[in-house]
ZANU-103392 format. One record per residue (C-alpha): residue number from 1; x, y, z. Coordinates in pm, 1 decimal. Layout:
{nr NUM&east X&north Y&up Z} .
...
END
This chain:
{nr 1&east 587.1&north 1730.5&up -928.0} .
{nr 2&east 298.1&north 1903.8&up -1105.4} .
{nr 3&east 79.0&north 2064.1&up -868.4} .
{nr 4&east -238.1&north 2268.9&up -1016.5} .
{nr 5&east -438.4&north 2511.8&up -867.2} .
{nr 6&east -772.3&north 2436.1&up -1008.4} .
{nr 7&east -1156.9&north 2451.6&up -847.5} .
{nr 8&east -1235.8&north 2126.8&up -901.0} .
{nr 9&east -1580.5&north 1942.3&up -847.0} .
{nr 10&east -1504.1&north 1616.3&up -662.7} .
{nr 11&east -1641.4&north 1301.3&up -866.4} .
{nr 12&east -1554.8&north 971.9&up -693.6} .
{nr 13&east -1636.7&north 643.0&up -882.4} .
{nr 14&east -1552.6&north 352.9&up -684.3} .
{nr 15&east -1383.5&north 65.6&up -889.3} .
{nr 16&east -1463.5&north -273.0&up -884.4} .
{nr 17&east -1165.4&north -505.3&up -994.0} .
{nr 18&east -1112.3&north -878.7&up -1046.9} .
{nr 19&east -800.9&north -992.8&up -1295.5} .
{nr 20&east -517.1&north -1267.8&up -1266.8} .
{nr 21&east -142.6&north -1250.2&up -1100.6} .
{nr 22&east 48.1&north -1401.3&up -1377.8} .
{nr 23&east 149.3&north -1396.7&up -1732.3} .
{nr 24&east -21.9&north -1647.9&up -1879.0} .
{nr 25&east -331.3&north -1654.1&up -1667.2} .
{nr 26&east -618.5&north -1754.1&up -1791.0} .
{nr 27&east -962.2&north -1824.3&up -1663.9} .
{nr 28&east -1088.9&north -1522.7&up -1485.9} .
{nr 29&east -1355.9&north -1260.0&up -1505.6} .
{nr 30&east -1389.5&north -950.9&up -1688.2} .
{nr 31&east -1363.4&north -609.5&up -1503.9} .
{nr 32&east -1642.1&north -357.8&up -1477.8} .
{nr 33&east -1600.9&north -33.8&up -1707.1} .
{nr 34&east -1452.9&north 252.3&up -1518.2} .
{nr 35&east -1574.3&north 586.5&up -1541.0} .
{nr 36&east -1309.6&north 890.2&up -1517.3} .
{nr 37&east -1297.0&north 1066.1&up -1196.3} .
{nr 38&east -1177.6&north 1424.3&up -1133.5} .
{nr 39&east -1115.7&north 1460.8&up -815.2} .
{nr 40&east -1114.1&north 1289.9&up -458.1} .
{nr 41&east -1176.5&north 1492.3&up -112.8} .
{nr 42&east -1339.4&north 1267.5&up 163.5} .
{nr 43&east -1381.5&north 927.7&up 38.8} .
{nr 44&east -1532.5&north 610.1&up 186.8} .
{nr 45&east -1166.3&north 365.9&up 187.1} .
{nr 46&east -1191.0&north 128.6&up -52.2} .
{nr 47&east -1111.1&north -251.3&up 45.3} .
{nr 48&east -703.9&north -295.8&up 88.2} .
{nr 49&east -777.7&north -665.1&up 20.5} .
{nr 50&east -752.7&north -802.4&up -385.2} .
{nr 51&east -1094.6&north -922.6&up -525.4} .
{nr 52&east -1106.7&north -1269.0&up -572.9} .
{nr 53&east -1043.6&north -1389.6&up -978.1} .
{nr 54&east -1372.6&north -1483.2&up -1159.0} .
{nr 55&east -1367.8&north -1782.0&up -1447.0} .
{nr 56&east -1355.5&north -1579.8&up -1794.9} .
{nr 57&east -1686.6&north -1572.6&up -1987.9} .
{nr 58&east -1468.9&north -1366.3&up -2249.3} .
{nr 59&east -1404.4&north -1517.2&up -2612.0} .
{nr 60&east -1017.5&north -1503.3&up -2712.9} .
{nr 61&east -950.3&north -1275.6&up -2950.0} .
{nr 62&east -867.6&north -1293.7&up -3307.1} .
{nr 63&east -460.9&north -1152.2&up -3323.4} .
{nr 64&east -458.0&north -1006.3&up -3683.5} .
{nr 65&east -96.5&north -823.4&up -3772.2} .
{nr 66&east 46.2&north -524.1&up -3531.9} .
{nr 67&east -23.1&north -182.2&up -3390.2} .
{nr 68&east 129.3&north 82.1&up -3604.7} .
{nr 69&east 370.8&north 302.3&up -3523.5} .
{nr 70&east 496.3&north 210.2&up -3203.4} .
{nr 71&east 873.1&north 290.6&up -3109.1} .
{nr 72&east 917.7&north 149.6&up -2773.9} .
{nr 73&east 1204.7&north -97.6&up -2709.9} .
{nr 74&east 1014.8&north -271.7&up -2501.5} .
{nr 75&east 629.9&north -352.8&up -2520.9} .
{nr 76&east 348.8&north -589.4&up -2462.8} .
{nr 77&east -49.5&north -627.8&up -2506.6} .
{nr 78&east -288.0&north -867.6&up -2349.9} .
{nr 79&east -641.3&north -934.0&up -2256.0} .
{nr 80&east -668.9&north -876.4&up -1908.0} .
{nr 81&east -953.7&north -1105.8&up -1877.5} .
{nr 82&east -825.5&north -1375.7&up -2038.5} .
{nr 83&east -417.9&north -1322.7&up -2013.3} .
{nr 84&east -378.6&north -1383.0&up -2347.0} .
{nr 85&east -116.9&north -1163.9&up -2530.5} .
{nr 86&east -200.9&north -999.5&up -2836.5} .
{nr 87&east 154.9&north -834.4&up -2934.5} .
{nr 88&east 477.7&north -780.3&up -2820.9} .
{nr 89&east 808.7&north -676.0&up -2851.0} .
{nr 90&east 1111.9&north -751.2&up -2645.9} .
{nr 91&east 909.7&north -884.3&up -2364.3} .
{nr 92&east 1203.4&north -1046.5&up -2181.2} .
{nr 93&east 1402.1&north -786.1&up -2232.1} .
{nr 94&east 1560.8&north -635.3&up -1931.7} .
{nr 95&east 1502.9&north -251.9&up -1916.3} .
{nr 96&east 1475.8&north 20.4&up -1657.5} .
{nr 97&east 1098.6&north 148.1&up -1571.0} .
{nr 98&east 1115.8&north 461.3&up -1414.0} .
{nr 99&east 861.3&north 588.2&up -1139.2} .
{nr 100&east 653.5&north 204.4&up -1276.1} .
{nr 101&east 885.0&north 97.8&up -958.5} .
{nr 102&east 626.5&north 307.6&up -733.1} .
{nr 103&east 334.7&north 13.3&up -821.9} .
{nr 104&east 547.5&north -233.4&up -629.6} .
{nr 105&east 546.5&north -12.9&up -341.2} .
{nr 106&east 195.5&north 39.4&up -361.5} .
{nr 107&east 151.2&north -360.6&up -356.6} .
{nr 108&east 330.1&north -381.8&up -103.6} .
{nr 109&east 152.6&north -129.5&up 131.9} .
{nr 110&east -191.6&north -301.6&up 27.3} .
{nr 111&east -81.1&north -590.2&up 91.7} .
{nr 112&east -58.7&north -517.0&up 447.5} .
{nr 113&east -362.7&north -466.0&up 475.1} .
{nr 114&east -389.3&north -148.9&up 705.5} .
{nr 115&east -477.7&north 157.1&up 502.4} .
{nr 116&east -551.0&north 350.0&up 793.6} .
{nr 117&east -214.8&north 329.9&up 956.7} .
{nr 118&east -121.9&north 685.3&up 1060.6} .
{nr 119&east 274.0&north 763.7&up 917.0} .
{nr 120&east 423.1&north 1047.3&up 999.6} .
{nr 121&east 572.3&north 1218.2&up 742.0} .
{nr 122&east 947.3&north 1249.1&up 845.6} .
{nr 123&east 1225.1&north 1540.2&up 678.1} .
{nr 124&east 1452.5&north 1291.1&up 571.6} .
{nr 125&east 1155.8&north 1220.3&up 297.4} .
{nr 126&east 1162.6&north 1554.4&up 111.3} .
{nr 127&east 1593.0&north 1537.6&up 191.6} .
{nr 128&east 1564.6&north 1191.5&up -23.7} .
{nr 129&east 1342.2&north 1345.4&up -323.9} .
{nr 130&east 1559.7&north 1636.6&up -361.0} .
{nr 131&east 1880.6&north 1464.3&up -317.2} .
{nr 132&east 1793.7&north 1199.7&up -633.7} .
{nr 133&east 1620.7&north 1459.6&up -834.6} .
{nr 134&east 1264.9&north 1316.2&up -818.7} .
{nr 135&east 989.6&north 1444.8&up -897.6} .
{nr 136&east 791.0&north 1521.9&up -533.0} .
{nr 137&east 400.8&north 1537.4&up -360.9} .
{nr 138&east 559.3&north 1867.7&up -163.1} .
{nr 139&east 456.5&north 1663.7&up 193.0} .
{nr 140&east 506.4&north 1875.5&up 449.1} .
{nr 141&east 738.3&north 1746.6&up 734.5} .
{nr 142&east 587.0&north 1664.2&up 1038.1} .
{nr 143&east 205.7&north 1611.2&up 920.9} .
{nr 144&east 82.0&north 1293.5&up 1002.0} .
{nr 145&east -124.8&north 1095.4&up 651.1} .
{nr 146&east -272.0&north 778.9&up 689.1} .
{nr 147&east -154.1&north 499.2&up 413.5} .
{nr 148&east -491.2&north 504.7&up 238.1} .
{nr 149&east -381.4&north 964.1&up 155.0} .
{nr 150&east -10.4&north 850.8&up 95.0} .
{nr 151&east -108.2&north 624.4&up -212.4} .
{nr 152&east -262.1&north 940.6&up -450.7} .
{nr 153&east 74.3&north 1089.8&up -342.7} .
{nr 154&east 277.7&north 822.6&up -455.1} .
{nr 155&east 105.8&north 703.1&up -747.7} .
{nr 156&east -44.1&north 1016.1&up -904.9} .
{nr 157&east 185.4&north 1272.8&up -839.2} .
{nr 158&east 440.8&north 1039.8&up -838.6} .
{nr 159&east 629.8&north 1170.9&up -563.5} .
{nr 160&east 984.7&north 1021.5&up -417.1} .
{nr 161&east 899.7&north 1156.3&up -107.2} .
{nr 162&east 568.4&north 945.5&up -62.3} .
{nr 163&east 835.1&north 653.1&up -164.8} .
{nr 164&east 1025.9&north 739.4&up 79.7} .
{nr 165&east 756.5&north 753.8&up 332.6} .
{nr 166&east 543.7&north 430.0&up 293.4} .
{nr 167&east 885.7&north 254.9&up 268.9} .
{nr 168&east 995.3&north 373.1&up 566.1} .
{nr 169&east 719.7&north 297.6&up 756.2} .
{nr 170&east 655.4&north -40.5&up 613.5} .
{nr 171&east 1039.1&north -207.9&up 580.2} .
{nr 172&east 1076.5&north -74.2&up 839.8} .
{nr 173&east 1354.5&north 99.2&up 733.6} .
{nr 174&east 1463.2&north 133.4&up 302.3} .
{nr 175&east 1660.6&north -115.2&up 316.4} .
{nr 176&east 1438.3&north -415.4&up 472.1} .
{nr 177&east 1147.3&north -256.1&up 226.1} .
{nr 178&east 1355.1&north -285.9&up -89.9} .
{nr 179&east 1432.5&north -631.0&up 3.1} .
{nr 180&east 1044.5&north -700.0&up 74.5} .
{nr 181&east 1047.6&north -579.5&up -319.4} .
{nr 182&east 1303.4&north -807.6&up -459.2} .
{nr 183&east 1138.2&north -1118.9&up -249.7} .
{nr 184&east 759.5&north -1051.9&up -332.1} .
{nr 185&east 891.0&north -994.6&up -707.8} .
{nr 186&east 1094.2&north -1355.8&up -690.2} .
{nr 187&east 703.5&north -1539.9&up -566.9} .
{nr 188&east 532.2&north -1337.7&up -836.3} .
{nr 189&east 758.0&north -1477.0&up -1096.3} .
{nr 190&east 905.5&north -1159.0&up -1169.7} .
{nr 191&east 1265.4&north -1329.5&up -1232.2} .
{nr 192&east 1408.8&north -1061.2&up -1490.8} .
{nr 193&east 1353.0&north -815.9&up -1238.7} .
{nr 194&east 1535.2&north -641.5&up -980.5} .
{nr 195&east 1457.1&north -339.9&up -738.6} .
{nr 196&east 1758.7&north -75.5&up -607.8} .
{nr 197&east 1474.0&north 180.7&up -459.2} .
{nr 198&east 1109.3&north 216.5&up -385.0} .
{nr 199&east 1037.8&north 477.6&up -649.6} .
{nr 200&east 1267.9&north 394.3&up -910.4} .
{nr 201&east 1498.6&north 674.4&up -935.0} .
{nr 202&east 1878.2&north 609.0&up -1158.8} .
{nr 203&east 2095.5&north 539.3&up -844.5} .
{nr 204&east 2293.9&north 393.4&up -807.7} .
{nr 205&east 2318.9&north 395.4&up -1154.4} .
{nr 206&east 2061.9&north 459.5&up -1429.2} .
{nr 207&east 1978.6&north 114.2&up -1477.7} .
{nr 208&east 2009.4&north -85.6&up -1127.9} .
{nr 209&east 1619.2&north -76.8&up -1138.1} .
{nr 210&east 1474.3&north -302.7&up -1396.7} .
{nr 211&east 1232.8&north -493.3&up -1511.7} .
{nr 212&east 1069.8&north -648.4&up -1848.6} .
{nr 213&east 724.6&north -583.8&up -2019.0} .
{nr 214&east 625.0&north -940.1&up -1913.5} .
{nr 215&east 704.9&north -910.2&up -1585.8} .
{nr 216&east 531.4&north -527.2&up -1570.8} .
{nr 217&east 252.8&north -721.4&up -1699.7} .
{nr 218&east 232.7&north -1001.1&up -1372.2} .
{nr 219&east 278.5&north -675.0&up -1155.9} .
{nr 220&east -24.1&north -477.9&up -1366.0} .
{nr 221&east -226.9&north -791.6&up -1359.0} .
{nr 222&east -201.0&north -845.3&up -1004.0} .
{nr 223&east -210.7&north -447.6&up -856.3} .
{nr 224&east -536.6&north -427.2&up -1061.2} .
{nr 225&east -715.2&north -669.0&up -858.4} .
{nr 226&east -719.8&north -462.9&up -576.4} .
{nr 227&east -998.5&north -244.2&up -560.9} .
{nr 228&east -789.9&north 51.2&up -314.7} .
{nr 229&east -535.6&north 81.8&up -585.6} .
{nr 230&east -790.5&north 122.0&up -892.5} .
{nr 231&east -960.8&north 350.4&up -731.3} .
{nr 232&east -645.7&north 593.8&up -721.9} .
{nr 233&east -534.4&north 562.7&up -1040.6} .
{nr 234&east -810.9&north 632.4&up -1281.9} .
{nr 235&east -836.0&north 1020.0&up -1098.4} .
{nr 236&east -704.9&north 1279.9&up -1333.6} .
{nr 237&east -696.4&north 1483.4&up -949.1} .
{nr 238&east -701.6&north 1394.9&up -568.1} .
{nr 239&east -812.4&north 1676.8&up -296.1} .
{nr 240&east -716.3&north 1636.4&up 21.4} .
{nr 241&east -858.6&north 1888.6&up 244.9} .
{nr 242&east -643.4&north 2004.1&up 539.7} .
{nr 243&east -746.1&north 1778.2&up 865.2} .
{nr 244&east -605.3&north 1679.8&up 1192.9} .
{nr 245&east -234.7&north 1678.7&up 1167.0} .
{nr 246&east -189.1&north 1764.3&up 815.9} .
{nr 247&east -236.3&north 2051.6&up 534.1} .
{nr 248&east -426.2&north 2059.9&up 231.1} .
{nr 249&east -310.3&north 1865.6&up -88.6} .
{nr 250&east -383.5&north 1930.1&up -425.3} .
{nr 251&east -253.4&north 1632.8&up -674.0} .
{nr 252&east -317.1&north 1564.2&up -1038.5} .
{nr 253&east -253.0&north 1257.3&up -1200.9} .
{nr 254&east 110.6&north 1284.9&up -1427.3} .
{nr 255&east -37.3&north 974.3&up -1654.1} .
{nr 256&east -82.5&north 1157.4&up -1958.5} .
{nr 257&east -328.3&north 831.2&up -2066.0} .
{nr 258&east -604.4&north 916.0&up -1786.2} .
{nr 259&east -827.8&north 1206.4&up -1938.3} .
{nr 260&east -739.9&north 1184.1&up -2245.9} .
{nr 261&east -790.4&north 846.9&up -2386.2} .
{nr 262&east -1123.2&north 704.2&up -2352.2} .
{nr 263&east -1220.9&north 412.7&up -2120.6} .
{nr 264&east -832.3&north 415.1&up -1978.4} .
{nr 265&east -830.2&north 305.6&up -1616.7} .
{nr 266&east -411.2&north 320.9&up -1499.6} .
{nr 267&east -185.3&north 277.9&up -1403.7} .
{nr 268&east 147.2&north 463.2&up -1371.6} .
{nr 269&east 360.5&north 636.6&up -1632.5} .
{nr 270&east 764.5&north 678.1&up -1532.1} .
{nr 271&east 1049.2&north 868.9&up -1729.1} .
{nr 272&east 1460.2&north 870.6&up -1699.8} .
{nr 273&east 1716.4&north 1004.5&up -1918.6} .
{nr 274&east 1766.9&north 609.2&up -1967.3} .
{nr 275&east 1412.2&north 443.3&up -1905.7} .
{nr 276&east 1322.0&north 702.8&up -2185.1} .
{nr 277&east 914.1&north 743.7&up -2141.6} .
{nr 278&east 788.0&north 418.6&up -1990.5} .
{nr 279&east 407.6&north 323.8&up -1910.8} .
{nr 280&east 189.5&north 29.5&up -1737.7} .
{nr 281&east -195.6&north 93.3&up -1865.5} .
{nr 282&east -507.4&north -42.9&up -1879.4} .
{nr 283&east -832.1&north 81.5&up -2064.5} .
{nr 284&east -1162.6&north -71.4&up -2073.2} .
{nr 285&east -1398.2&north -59.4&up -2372.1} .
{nr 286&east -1701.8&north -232.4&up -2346.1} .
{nr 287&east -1675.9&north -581.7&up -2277.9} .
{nr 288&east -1309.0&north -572.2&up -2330.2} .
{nr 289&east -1007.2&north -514.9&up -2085.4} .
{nr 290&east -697.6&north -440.8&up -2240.1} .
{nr 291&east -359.0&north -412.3&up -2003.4} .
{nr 292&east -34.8&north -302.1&up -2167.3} .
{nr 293&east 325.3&north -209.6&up -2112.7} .
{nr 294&east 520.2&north 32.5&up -2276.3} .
{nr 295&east 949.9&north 53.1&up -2175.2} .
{nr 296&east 1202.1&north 338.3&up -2313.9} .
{nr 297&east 968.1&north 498.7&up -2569.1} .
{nr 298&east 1157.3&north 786.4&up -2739.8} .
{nr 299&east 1112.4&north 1108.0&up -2635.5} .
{nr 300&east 816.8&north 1276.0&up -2926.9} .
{nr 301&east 667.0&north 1549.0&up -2620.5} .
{nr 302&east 580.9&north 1455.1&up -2266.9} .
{nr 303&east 349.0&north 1203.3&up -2370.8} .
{nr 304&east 523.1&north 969.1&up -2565.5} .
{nr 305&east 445.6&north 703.6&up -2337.2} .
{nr 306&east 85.3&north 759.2&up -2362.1} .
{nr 307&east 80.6&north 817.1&up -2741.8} .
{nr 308&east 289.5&north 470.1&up -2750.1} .
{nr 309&east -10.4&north 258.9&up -2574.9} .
{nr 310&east -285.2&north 458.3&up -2736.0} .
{nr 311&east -171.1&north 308.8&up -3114.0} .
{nr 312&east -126.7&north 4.7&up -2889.6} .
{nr 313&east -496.1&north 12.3&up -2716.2} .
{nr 314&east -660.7&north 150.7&up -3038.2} .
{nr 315&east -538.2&north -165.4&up -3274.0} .
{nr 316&east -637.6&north -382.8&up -2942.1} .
{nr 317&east -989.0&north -255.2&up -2960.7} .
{nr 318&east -1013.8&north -285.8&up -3297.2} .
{nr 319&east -915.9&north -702.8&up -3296.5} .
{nr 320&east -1253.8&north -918.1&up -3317.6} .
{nr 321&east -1331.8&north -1202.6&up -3074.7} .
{nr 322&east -1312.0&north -1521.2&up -3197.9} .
{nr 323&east -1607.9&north -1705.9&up -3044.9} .
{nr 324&east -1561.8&north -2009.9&up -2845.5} .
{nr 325&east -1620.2&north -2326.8&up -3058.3} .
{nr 326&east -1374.5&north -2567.1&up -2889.8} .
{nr 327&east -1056.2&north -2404.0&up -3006.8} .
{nr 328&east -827.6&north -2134.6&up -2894.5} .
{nr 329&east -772.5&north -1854.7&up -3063.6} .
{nr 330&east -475.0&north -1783.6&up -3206.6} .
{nr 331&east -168.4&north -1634.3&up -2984.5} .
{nr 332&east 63.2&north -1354.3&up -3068.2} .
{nr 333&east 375.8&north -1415.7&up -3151.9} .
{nr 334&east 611.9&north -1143.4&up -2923.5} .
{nr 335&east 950.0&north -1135.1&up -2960.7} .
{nr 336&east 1199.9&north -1161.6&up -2691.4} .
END
C-alpha cells in the first residue's frame, strides 16, 4: 500500500470508452483522448454497463522494425482501435501477472451491473492481505463501501483486501468467485490462462496465477470498454471523504505509467518476486490508441514496468498509418 497525505484539488474527467473483446478484433471505433485526473471525492457513477464497439474509421498502421530496449519476457503492442498487433514477444507464453489478476475482478464486479451495492467490509479481509503479504487499501473493518468506492481501492491502490472484499461479496464466497474467473476467462478466449485468487498473490505457489500477453490483451481490450472502470484508472489519486458508515480514504494510483507518461489512460501495474514487474497499459495520442502488455520485466527501480511500455508506446506513436487503399497493412510478426 502507498498511502499519501497530500491536499489535493479534485479534477474528475469522465471517460468515454468504446474498444473490442478479442485479440484479433477488428472493426471498431477509436476512443476519445483522456485527460489526467488527480483526484476523485464525490463523483457522479459512471455507467457499469460496456459501451457498445463502433466500426474503425482508423487506417492500419505501417509496422516498421521494434521498440528498443525492452527486457520483458513477455510483451505485446496493438492498436486498440483496430486490434491489430504491432510487436510482440512471447505472446503465448504462459507467465504469472501479479496484482494484473485484480482487472478480472474488476470485470467481474461490472459486469454485474450494480455499482451501488453496499458491502460491508468484513475482518477476515485485512486477515487475508496480511496473511499473503499483499500490498493493502488499509479498509477499516466494519465500514460499509458501495462497489462503485471498492474499485479505486482495488485497482489503484491495489489492495488484497478490496480483493478480498468484492470477491466475497460477489462469489459469494472466494471460492465460487475464483471459479466465476476461470469460466468468464474460458468465454473470453483466455485459454492459456488460469486464476488461483482474486488479486493475484504467489499462493499457492508463485506461479498458480497466470496468464499470457495475448490473453492480457482480450482482458485490456474488453475492461476498457467500460466507461466505470476507465474512469478509475487514469486518476493518479482517489478521495473519499468520510460518509455514512465509513472513514475517509486517501488512495494514489501505484501505476507508475499514469502521471508520468503523456496521454496514458491504465490500467494496472502488478509485481512478484516471480512475475518480476508486470503491466497492462493503454495511452492515447491523438487519433491513436495504443494498448500494451508488459510480463516479468527485470527489476531496473520500481518502475521497470512502466519504463518497459513507455519504449514500447513511444516506438508505437512514432509508426505512420498506412492509408486505406484496398489493402491491409502489414502485421507484426510476434513471437510465441
Amino acid at each position: 500500500m502507498r498511502l499519501r497525505t497530500w491536499i489535493i484539488i479534485a479534477t474528475v474527467v469522465a471517460v468515454a470508452a468504446c474498444g473490442i473483446t478479442a485479440w484479433t478484433l477488428a472493426g471498431h471505433g477509436p476512443r476519445p483522448a483522456a485527460g489526467q485526473g488527480l483526484a476523485i471525492a464525490v463523483r457522479t457513477p459512471a455507467p457499469a454497463a460496456p459501451s457498445p464497439p463502433r466500426p474503425s474509421p482508423s487506417p492500419m498502421i505501417m509496422v516498421t522494425g521494434a521498440p528498443g530496449g525492452v527486457k520483458a519476457k513477455g510483451a505485446v503492442l496493438a492498436d486498440a482501435a483496430t486490434g491489430q498487433v504491432l510487436w510482440g514477444r512471447n505472446v503465448a507464453t504462459e507467465l504469472p501477472m501479479a496484482s494484473i489478476t485484480k482487472v478480472m475482478t474488476a470485470l467481474l464486479v461490472l459486469q454485474s451491473g450494480d455499482l451501488g451495492r453496499e458491502i460491508a467490509v468484513g475482518k477476515a479481509a485485512e486477515t487475508y492481505a496480511w496473511k499473503y503479504g499483499g500490498e493493502t487499501a488499509a479498509l477499516h473493518p466494519g465500514d460499509v463501501l458501495t462497489a462503485q468506492q471498492l474499485l479505486p481501492a482495488l485497482l489503484l491502490a491495489s489492495g488484497a483486501d478490496a480483493a478480498y472484499t468484492l470477491a466475497n461479496a460477489y462469489g459469494p464466497g472466494l471460492s465460487a468467485f475464483i471459479a466465476r474467473m476461470n469460466a468468464t476467462a474460458a468465454r473470453m478466449g483466455m485459454t492459456h490462462t488460469h486464476f488461483a485468487s482474486p488479486d493475484g498473490l504467489p499462493y499457492p505457489t508463485e506461479t498458480s496465477t497466470y496468464s499470457t500477453p495475448a490473453d492480457l490483451l482480450t482482458l485490456g481490450l474488453a475492461v476498457m470498454r467500460y466507461p466505470a472502470f476507465r474512469s478509475v484508472v487514469d486518476l493518479q489519486f482517489y478521495h473519499l471523504p468520510k460518509g455514512r458508515g465509513h472513514h475517509q480514504y486517501w488512495w494514489d494510483n501505484t501505476d507508475d505509467l499514469i502521471g508520468s507518461y503523456s496521454g496514458a489512460v491504465g490500467i494496472k501495474d502488478g509485481y512478484t518476486d516471480d512475475a518480476g514487474h508486470c503491466l497492462l497499459f493503454e495511452a492515447v495520442r491523438g487519433s491513436r490508441t495504443l494498448i500494451g502488455v508488459v510480463l516479468d520485466s527485470p527489476s531496473s527501480g520500481v518502475g521497470a514496468g512502466a519504463q518497459a511500455a513507455e519504449q514500447m508506446l513511444n516506438w508505437g506513436f512514432r509508426l505512420p498509418p498506412r492509408e486505406l487503399s484496398g489493402q491491409a497493412g502489414p502485421a507484426a510478426s510476434p513471437t510465441g
